[in-house]
MIDREN-361806 format. One record per atom (N, C-alpha, C, O, CB): residue number from 0; x negated, z, y. Coordinates in steps of 0.1 Angstrom, whole numbers, plus 5000, padded with zeros to 4 digits. Glycine has a CB too. Layout:
// residues N
num:u:w:v
NUM:X:Z:Y;
...
***
This chain:
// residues 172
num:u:w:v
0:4475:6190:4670;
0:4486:6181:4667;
0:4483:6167:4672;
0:4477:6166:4683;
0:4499:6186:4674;
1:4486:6157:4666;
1:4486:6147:4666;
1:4493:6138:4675;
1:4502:6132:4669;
1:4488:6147:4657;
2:4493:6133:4688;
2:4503:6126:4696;
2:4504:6113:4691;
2:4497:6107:4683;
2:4500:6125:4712;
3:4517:6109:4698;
3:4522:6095:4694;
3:4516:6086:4705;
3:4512:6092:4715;
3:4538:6093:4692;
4:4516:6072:4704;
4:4519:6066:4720;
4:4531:6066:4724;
4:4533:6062:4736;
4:4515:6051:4721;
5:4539:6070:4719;
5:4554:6066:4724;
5:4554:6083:4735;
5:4557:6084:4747;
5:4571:6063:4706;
6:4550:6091:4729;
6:4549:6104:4735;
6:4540:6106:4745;
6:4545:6113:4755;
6:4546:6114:4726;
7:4529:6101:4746;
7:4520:6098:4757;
7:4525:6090:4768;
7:4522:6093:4780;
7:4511:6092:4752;
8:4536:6075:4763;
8:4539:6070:4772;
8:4550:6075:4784;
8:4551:6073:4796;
8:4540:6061:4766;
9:4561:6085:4772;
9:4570:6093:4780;
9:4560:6103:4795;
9:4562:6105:4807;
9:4580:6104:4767;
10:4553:6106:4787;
10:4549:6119:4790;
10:4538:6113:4806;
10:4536:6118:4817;
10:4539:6127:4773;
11:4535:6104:4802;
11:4527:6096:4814;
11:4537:6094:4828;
11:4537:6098:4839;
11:4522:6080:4807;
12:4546:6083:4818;
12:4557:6080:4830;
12:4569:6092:4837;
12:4573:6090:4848;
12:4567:6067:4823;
13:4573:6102:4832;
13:4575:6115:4840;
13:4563:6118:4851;
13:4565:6116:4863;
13:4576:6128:4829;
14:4551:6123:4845;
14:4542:6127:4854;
14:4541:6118:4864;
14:4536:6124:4874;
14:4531:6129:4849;
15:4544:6106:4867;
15:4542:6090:4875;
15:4551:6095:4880;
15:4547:6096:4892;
15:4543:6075:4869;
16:4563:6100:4879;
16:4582:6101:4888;
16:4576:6112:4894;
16:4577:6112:4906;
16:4602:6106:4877;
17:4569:6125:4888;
17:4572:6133:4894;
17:4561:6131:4911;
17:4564:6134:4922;
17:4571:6147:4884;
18:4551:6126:4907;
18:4538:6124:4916;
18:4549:6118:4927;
18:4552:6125:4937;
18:4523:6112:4910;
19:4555:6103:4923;
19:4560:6095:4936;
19:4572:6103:4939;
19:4574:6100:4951;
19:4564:6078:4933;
20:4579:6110:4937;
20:4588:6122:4946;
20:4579:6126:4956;
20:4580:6125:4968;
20:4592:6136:4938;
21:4570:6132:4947;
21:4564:6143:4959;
21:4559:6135:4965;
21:4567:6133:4975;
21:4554:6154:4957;
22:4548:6126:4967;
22:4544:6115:4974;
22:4554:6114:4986;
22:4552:6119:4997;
22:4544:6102:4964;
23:4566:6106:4984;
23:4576:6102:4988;
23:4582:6111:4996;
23:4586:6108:5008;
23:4582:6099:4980;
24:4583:6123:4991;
24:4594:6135:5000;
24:4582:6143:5008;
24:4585:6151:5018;
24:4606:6150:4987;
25:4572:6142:5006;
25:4556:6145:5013;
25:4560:6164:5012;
25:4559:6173:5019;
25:4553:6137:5035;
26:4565:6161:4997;
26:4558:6177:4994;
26:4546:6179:4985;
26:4540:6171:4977;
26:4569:6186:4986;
27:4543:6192:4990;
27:4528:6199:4982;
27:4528:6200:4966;
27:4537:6205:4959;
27:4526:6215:4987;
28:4518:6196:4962;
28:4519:6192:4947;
28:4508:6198:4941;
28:4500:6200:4950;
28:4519:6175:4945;
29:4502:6203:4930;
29:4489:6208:4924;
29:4495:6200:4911;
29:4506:6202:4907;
29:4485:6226:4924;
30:4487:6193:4904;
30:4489:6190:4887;
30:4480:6199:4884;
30:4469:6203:4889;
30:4484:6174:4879;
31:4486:6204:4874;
31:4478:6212:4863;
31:4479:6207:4846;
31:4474:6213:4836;
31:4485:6229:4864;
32:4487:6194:4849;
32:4485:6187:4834;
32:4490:6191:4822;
32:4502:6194:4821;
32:4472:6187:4830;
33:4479:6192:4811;
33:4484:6197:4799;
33:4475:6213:4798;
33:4473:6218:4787;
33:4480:6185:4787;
34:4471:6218:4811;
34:4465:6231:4812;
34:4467:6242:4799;
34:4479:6242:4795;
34:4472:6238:4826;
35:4462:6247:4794;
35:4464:6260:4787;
35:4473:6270:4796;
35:4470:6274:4807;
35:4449:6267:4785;
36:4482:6273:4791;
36:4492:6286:4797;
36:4494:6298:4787;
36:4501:6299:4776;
36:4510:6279:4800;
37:4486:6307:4792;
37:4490:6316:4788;
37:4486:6334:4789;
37:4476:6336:4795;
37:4490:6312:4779;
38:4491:6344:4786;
38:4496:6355:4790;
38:4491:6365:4776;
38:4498:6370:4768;
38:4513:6353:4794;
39:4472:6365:4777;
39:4472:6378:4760;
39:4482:6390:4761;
39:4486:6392:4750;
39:4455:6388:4758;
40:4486:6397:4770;
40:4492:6406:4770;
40:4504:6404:4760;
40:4508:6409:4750;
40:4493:6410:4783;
41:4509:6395:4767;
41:4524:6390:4760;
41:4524:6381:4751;
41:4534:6374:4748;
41:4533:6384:4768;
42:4513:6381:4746;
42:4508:6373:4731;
42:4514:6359:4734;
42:4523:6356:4726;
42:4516:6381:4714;
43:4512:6351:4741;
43:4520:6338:4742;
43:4515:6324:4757;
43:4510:6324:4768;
43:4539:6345:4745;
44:4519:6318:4748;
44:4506:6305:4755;
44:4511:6292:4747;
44:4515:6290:4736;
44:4486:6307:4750;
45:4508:6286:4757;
45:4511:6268:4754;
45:4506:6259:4759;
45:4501:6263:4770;
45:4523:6263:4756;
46:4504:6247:4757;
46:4497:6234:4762;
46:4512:6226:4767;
46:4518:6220:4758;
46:4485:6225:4747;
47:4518:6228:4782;
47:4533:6215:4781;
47:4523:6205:4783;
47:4512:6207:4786;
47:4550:6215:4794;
48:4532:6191:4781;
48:4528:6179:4782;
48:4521:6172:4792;
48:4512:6164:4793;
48:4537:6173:4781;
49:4530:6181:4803;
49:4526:6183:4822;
49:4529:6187:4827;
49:4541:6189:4826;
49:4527:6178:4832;
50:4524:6193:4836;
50:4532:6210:4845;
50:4523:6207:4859;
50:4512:6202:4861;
50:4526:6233:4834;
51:4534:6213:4871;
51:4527:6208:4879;
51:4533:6222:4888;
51:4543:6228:4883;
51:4529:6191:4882;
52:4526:6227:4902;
52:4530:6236:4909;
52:4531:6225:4924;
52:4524:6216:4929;
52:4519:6249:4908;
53:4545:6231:4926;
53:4555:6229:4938;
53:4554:6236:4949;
53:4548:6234:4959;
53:4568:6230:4934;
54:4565:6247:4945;
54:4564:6255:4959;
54:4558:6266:4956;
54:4559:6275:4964;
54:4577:6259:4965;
55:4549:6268:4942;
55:4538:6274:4945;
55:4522:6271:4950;
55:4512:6278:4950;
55:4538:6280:4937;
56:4525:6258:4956;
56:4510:6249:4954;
56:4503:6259:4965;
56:4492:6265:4965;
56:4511:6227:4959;
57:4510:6260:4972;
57:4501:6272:4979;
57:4492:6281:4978;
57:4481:6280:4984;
57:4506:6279:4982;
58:4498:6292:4968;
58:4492:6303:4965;
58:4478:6298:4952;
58:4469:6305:4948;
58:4506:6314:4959;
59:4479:6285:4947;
59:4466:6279:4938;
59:4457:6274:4946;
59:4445:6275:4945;
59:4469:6268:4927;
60:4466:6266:4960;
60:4455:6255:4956;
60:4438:6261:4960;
60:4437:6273:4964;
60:4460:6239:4968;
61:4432:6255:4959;
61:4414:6255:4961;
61:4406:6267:4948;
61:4395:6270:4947;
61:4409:6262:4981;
62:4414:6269:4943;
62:4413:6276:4932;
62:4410:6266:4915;
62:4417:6257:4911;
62:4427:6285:4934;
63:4400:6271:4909;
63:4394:6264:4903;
63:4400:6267:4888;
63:4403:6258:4880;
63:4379:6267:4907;
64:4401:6279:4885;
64:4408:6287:4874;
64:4419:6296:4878;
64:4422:6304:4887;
64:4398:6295:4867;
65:4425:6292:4867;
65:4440:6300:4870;
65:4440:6313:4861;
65:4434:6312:4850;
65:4456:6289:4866;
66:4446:6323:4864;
66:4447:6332:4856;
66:4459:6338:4857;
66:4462:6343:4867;
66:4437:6341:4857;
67:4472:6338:4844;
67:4484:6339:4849;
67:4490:6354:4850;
67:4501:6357:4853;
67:4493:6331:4840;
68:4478:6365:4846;
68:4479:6374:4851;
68:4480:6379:4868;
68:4485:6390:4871;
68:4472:6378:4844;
69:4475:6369:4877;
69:4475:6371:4892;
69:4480:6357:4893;
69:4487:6358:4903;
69:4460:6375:4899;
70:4480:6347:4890;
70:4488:6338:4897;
70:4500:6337:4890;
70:4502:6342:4879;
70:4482:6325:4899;
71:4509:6329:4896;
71:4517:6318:4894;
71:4518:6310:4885;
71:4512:6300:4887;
71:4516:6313:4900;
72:4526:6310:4874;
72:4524:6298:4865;
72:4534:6283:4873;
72:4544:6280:4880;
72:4531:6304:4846;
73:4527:6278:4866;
73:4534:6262:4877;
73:4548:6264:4871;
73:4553:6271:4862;
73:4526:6240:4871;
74:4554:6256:4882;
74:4564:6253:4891;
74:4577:6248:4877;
74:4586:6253:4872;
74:4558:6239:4905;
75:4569:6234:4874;
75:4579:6228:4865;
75:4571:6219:4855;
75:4563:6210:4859;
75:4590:6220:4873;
76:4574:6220:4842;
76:4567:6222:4828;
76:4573:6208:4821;
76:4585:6208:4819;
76:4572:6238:4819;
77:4566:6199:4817;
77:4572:6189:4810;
77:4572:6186:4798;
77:4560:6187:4794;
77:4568:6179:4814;
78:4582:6183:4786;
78:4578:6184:4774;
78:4588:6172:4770;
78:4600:6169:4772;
78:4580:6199:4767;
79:4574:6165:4761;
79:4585:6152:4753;
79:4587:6157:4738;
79:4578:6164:4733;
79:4577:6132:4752;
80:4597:6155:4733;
80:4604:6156:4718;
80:4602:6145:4711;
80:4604:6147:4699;
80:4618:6158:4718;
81:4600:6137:4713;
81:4603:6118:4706;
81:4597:6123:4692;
81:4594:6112:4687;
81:4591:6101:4715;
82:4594:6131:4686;
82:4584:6131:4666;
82:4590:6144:4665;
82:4599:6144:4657;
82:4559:6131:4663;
83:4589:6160:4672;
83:4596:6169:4670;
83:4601:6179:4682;
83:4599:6177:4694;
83:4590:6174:4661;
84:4608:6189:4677;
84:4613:6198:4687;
84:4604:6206:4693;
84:4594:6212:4688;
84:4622:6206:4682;
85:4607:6204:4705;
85:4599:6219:4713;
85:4608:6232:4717;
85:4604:6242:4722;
85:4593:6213:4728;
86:4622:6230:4715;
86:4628:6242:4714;
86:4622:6255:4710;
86:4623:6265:4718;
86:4637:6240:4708;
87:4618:6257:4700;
87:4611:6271:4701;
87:4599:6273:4710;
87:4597:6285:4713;
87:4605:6274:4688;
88:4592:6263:4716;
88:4581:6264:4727;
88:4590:6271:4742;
88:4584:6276:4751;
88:4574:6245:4731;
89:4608:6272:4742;
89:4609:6274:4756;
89:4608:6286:4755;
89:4605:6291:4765;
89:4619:6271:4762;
90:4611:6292:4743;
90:4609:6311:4751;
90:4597:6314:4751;
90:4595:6325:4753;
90:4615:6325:4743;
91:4586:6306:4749;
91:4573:6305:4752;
91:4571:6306:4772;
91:4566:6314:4780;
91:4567:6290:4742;
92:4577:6296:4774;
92:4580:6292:4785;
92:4586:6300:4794;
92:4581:6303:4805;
92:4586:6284:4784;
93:4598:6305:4788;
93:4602:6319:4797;
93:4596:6332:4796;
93:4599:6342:4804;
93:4614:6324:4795;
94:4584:6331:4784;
94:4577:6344:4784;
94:4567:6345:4795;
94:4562:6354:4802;
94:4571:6348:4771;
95:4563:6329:4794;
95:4555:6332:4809;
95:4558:6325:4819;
95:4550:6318:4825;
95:4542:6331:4810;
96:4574:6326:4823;
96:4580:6327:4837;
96:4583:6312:4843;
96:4588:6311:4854;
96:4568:6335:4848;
97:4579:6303:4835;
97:4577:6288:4845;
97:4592:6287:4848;
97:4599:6286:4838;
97:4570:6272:4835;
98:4596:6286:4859;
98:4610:6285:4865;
98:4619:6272:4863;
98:4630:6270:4867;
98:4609:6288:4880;
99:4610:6262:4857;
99:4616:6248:4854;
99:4610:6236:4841;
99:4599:6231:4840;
99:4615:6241:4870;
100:4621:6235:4834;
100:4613:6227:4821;
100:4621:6215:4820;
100:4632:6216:4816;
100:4611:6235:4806;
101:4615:6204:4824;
101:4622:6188:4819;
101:4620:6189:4802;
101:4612:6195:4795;
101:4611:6173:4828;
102:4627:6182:4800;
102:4630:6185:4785;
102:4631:6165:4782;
102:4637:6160:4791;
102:4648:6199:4780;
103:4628:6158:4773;
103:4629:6146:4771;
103:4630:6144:4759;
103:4623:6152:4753;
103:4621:6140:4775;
104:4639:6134:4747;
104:4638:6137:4732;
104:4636:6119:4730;
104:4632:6115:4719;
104:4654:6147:4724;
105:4639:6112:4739;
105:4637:6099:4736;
105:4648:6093:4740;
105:4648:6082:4744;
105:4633:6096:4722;
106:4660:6101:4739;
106:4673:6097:4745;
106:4675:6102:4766;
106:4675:6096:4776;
106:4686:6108:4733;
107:4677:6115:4762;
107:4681:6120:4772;
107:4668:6133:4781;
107:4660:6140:4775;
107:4695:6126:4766;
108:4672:6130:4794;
108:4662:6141:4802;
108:4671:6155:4806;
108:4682:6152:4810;
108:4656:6132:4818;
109:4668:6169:4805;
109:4674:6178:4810;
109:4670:6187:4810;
109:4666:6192:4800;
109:4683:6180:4807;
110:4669:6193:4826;
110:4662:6202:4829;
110:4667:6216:4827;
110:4678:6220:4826;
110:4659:6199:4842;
111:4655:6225:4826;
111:4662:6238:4822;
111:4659:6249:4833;
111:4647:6252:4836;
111:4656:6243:4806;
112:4670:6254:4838;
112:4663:6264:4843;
112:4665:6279:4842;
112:4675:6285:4837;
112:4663:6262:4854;
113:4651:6285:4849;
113:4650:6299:4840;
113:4656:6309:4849;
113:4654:6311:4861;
113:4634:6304:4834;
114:4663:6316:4840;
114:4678:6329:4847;
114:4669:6341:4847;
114:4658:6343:4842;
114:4697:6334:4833;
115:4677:6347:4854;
115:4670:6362:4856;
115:4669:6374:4843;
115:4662:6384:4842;
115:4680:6370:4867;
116:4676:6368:4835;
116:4675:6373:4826;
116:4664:6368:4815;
116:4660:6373:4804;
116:4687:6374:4823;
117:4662:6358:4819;
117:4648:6357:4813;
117:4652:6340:4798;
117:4645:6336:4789;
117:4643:6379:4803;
118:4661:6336:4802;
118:4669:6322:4792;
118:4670:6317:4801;
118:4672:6321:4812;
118:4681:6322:4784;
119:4669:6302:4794;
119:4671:6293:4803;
119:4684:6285:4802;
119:4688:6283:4791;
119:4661:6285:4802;
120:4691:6280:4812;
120:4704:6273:4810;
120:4699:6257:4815;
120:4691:6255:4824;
120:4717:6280:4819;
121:4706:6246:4808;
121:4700:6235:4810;
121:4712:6227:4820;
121:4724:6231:4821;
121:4696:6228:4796;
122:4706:6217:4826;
122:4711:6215:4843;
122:4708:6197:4841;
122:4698:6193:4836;
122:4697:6225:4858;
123:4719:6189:4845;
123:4711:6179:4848;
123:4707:6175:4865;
123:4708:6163:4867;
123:4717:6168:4840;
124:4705:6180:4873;
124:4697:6185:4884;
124:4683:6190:4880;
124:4682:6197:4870;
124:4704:6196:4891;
125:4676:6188:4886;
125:4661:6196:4889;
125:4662:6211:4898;
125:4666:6214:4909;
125:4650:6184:4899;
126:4657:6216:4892;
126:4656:6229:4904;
126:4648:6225:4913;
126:4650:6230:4924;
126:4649:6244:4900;
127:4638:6215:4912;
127:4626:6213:4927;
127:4631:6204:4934;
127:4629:6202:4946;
127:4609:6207:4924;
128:4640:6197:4926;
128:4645:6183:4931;
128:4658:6182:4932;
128:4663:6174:4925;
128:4640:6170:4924;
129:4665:6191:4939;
129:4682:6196:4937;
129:4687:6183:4935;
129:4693:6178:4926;
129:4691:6204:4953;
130:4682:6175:4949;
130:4691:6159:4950;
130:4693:6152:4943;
130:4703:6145:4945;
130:4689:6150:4955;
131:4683:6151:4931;
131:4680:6145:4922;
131:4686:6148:4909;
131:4684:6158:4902;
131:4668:6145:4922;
132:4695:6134:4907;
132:4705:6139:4894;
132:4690:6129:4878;
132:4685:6118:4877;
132:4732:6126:4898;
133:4690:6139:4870;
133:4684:6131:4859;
133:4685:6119:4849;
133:4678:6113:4841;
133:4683:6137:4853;
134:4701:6119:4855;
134:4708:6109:4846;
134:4699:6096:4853;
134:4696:6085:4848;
134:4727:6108:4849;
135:4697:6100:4864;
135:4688:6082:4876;
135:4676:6083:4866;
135:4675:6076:4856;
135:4680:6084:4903;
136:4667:6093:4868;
136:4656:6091:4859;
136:4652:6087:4851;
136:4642:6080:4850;
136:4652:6096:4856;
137:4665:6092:4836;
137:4670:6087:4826;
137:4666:6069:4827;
137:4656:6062:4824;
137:4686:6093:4826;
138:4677:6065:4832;
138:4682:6053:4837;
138:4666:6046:4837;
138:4664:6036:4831;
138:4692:6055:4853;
139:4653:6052:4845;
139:4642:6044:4847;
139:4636:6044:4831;
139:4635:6034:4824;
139:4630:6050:4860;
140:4635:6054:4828;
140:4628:6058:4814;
140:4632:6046:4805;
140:4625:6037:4800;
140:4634:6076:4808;
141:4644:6047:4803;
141:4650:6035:4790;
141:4645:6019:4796;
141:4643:6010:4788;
141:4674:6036:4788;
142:4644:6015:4810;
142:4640:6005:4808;
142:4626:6002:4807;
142:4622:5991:4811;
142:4644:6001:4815;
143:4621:6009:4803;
143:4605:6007:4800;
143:4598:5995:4792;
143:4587:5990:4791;
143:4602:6020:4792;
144:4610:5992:4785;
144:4608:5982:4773;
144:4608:5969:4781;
144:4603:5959:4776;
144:4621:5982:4760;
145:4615:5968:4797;
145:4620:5957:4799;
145:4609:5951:4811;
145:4610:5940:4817;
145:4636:5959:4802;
146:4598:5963:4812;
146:4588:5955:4820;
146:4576:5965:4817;
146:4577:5975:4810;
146:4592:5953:4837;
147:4565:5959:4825;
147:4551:5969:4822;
147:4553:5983:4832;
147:4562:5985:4840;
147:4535:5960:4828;
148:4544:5990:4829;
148:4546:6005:4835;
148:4543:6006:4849;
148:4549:6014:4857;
148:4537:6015:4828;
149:4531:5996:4853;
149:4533:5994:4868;
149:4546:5988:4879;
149:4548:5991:4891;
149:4523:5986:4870;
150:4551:5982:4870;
150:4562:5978:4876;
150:4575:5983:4876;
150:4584:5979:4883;
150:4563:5970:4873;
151:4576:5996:4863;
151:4586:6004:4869;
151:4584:6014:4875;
151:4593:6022:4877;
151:4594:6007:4863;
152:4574:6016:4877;
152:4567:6026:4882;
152:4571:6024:4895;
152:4577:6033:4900;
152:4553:6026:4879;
153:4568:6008:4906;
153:4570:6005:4918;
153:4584:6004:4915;
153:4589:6004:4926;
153:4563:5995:4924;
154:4592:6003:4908;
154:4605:6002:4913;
154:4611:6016:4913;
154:4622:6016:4919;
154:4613:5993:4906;
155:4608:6028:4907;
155:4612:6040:4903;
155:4607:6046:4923;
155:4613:6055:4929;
155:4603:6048:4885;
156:4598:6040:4927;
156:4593:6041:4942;
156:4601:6037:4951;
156:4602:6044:4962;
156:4582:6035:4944;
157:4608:6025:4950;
157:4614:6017:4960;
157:4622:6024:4957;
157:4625:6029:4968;
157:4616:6003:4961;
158:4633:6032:4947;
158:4644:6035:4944;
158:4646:6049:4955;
158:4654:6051:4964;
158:4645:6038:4926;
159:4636:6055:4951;
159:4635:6069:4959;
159:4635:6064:4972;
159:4644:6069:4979;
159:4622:6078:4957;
160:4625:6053:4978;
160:4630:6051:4992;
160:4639:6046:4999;
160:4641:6048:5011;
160:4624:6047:4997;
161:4648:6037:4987;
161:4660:6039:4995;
161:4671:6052:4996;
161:4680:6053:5004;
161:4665:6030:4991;
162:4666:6062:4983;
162:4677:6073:4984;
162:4674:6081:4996;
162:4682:6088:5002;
162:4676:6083:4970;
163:4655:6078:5001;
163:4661:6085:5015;
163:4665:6078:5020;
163:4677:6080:5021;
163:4655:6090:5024;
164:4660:6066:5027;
164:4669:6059:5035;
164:4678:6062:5037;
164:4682:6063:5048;
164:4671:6050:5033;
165:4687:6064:5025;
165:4701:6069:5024;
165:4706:6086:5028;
165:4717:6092:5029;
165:4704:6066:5007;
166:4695:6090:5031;
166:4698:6108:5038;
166:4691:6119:5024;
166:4696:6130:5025;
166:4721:6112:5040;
167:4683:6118:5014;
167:4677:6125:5009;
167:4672:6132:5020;
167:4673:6129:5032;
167:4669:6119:5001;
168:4666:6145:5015;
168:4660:6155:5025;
168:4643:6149:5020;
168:4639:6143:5010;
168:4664:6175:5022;
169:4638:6155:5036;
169:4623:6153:5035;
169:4613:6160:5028;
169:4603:6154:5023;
169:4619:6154:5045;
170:4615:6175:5026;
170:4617:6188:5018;
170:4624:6190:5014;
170:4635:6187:5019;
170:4616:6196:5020;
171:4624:6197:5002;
171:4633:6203:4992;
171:4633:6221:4997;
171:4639:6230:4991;
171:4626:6199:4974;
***
């Protein structure tokens, strides 16, 4: 498939928010990118946009290849919409277990998270990032037009440090 720049660019500047969180809250992080995910048994696999392991960075890290039959599939799974849907990609997603999917369509960000029953219900909270309402995120994403990417990038940074400042937790 064919990407856009506009999809690249979403898809860049999430991965940029999610890095300076963790950066910032000095939690453990693994990128795993646009990795191959997937499960022959359960006939199902996908490339998300960016997916990254959280509070499983543990059980990967120094590990060179993943195999989602013994590990862990990452943490929380990014997918931009801006040209088409990825809705049918989520039960892809819950077939192999990823416990959190940012969802982006060009408008709005909303995270989905995955129930025990195996569906996801959508949240605007993060499951990794409770504190963290998406609507703020949102909020950085749309101004993109109104400066270069380095620069909202540093301000999407200063923002977080003042939210601790303000009593964010250090860990999630």
């Amino acid at each position: 498939m064919t990407l856009s720049p506009l999809h690249e660019h979403f898809s860049s500047l999430l991965g940029q928010f999610v890095e300076v969180l963790t950066e910032e809250l000095q939690m453990p992080r693994r990128s795993a990118g646009s990795t191959t995910l997937k499960r022959k048994k359960r006939l199902r696999g996908l490339e998300p946009d960016r997916s990254y392991y959280l509070a499983n960075e543990p059980l990967v890290r120094g590990k060179e290849t993943l195999d989602l039959r013994r590990d862990p599939p990452p943490d929380l799974g990014i997918e931009i919409d801006v040209t088409h849907s990825s809705l049918n990609r989520m039960a892809i997603y819950a077939a192999l277990k990823v416990p959190e999917v940012w969802r982006f369509d060009g408008q709005a960000l909303v995270s989905y998270h995955l129930q025990a029953n195996g569906t996801y219900v959508a949240n605007d909270r993060s499951l990794h990032f409770s504190f963290l309402s998406l609507k703020d995120v949102n909020l950085f994403l749309q101004r993109r037009t109104q400066m270069d990417e380095t620069s909202l990038v540093r301000s999407f940074r200063a923002w977080v440090r003042e939210q601790i400042a303000k009593g964010w937790p250090a860990v999630t």
